[in-house]
MARMI-45136 format. One line per 5 residues: number of its first residue (from 1); their letters; for each residue z, x, y of C-alpha. Coordinates in nm, 2 decimals. Layout:
NUM = A = Z/X/Y | ...
END
This chain:
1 = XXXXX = 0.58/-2.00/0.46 | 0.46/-1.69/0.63 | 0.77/-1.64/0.82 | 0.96/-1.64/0.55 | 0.72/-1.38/0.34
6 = XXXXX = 0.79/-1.19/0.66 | 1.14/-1.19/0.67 | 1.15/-1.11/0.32 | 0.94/-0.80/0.30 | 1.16/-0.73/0.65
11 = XXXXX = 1.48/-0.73/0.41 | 1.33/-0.56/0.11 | 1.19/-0.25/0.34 | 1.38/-0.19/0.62 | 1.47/0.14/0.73
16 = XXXXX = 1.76/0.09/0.96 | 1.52/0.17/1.27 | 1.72/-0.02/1.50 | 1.43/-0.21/1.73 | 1.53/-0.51/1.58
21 = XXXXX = 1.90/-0.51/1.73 | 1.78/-0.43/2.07 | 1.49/-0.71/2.08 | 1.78/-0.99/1.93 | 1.90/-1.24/2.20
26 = XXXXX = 2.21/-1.31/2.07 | 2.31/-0.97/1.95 | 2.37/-1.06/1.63 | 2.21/-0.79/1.40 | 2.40/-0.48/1.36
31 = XXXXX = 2.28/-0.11/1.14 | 2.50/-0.12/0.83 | 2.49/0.14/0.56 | 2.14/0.22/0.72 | 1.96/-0.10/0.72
36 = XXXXX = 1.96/-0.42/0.94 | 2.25/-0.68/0.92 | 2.19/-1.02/1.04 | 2.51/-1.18/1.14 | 2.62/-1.54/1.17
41 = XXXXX = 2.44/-1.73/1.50 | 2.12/-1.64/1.39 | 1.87/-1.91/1.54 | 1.60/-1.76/1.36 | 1.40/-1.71/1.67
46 = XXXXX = 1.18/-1.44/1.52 | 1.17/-1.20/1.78 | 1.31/-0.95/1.55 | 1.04/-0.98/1.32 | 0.77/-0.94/1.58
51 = XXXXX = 0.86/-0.64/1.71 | 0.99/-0.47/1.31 | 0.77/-0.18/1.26 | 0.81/-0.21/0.86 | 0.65/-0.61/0.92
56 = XXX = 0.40/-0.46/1.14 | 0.28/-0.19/0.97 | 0.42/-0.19/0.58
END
């Protein structure tokens, strides 16, 4: 259940930082319209939400 509050609040807040792209192993997030796109192929491995900055600190 805490993953998914954090993957929520990730959604609701993001600011289109980018660190999330570069931490995803199978480069499936993009920056769209200035917020983070998670594509199909997503394993949910959570290493974008570890390293999110809005998850972290918002």
């Amino acid at each position: 259940m805490h993953r998914v509050e954090l993957s929520i609040r990730h959604a609701l807040k993001c600011r289109g930082c980018g660190v999330c792209v570069e931490k995803c192993p199978n480069n499936v997030i993009a920056i769209e319209y200035g917020v983070a796109v998670i594509g199909n192929g997503c394993v949910h491995c959570g290493q974008c939400i570890e390293v999110c900055p809005v998850v972290k600190f918002g």
